[in-house]
N, C-alpha and C positions, 0 to 999 in steps of 0.2 A: 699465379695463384690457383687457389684452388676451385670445383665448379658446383659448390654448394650442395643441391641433394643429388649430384651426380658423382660424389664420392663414392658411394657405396656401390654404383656399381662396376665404375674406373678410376683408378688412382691416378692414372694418367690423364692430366687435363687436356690434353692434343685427340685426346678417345674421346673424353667428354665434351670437348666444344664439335665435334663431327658427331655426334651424337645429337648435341644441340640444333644445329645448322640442319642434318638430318630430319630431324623433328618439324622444325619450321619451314622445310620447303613441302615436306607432306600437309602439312597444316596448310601452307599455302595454296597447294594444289587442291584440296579440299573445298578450300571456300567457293575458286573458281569453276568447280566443275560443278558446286551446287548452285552457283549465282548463274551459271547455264540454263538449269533445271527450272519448268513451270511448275507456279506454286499456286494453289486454289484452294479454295472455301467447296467442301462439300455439303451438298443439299441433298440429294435420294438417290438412291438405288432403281431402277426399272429394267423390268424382264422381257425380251421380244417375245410377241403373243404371235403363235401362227397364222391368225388373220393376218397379221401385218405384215407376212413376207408376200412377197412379188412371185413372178414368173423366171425372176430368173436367180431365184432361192436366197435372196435376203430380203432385208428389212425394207420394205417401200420410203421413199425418202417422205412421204406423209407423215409418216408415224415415228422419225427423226425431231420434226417441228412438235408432233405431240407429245414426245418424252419432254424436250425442253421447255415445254409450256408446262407442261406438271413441274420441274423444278422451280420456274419460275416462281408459279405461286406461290411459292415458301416464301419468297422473299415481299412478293404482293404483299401476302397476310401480315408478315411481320413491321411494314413499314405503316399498312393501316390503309393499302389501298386496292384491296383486293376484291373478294366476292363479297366479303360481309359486308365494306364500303358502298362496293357497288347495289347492293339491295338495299340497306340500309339509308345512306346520307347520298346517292345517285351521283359516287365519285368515281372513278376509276382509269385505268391505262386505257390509248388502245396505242397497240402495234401499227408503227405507219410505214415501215421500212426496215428489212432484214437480211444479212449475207450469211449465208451456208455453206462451212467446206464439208465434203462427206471425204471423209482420207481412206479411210478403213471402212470393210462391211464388213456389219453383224447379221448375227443369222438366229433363227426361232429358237428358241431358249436361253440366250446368252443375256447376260446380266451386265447391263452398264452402271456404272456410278456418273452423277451427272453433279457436275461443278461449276462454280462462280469464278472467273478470272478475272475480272475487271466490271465496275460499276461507277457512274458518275450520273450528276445531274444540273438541272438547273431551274427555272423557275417554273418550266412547264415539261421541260422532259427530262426523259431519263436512256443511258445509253449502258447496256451491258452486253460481257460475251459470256458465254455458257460454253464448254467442254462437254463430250461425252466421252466417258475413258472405260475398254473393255474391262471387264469386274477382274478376271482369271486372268487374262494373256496382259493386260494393263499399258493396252496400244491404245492412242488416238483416234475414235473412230470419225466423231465428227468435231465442229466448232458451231455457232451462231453468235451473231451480233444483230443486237436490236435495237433499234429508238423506237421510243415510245413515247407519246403526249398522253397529260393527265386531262381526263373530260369530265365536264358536269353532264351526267346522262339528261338532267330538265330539260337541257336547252340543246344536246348533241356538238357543243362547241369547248373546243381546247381551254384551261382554266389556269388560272396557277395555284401550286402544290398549297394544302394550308400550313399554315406555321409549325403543326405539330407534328406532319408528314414531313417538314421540311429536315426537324429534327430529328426525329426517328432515322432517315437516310443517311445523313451528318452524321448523328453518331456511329452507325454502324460501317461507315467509310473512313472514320476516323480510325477508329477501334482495326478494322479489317487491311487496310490503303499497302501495308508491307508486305501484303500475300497478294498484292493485284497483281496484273501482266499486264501491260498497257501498248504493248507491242503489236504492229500490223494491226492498230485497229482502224474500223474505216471509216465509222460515224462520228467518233468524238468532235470532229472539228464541226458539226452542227447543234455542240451545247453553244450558248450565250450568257458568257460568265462573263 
C-alpha cells in the first residue's frame, strides 16, 4: 500500500517506510539522550565578587554555600517559611546537615545560574539539592544537598511544618516532581514518610 503523507515525497513505499523507520529511530535516540540530561527548576543568577576569591584565584568554597543560600531563599519565601516567617510568627529552617561537590572552579566575574534539582519533605524536614551551573561556559561547578528542620525560634526546638506550609511544598512538588533529579542523593533516606 501506499504511506500516506509520505506520498509526496516518495512514491515508492520501500523509500517511505525507511524514511519512516529513519524517523523513528532518531526520534528514539532523542528521547534517550535527553532522559540522560539533568533537568532543574531555576531560581537566580549570581556574580563572583572579588572579595570572594582566595589565594589561589577562585571562588573561596565559603561563598559557594553563600550563593546557594541566596537561592535558597526563593524557595523559603515562596513556601512561607523564610525571613518574613521567621520575624514575624518566630518560624523557620535551620540547616542541620550538608554535602558539597565543588566539580568545576569559578573565578571573579563569572556568573552562575543556580538551580533546584530535587526537593522533598516531611513533617519536620525538608531535603533539597541545589546545582550551580556556569552562566557562559554552562559547566557544572558545584552541587549541595541539605536537610533542614523547621524550628519555633520561642522555644529553639524542632516543630512540625503548619498545615499551610505543608501545602504550599505539596503543591509546588506536585506541580514541579518531572523536573527533579533524584539521583546520588544522600539525605533522602532521613525523611519519615
Amino acid at each position: 500500500g501506499r504511506s500516506g503523507c509520505f506520498l509526496a515525497v516518495s512514491p515508492d513505499p520501500v523509500i517511505a517506510q525507511v524514511i519512516i523507520t529513519s524517523l523513528f529511530i532518531i526520534n528514539i535516540c532523542s528521547i534517550l539522550l535527553l532522559k540522560g540530561q539533568q533537568v532543574s527548576i531555576f531560581l537566580k543568577t549570581g556574580r563572583v565578587k572579588a572579595e570572594w576569591a582566595d589565594y589561589n584565584g577562585h571562588m573561596n568554597l565559603a561563598y559557594y554555600i553563600h550563593l546557594f543560600d541566596g537561592a535558597w531563599e526563593i524557595l523559603l519565601g515562596k513556601f512561607n517559611i523564610g525571613e518574613d516567617s521567621a520575624k514575624i510568627e518566630k518560624r523557620t529552617t535551620f540547616a542541620v546537615e550538608s554535602h558539597t561537590t565543588y566539580d568545576m572552579e569559578v573565578k571573579v566575574g563569572d556568573e552562575v545560574d543556580m538551580n533546584l534539582l530535587f526537593i522533598d519533605f516531611d513533617k519536620k524536614r525538608i531535603v533539597y539539592k541545589l546545582e550551580m551551573i556556569h552562566k557562559l561556559e554552562k559547566y557544572l561547578a558545584s552541587t549541595t544537598e541539605v536537610c533542614s528542620l523547621y524550628v519555633d525560634l520561642n522555644t529553639r526546638r524542632v516543630t512540625e511544618f503548619d498545615k499551610d506550609r505543608l501545602v504550599l511544598m505539596d503543591d509546588f512538588i506536585k506541580k514541579n516532581s518531572s523536573k527533579f533529579n533524584s539521583d546520588k542523593l544522600v539525605f533522602s533516606s532521613k525523611l519519615k514518610k
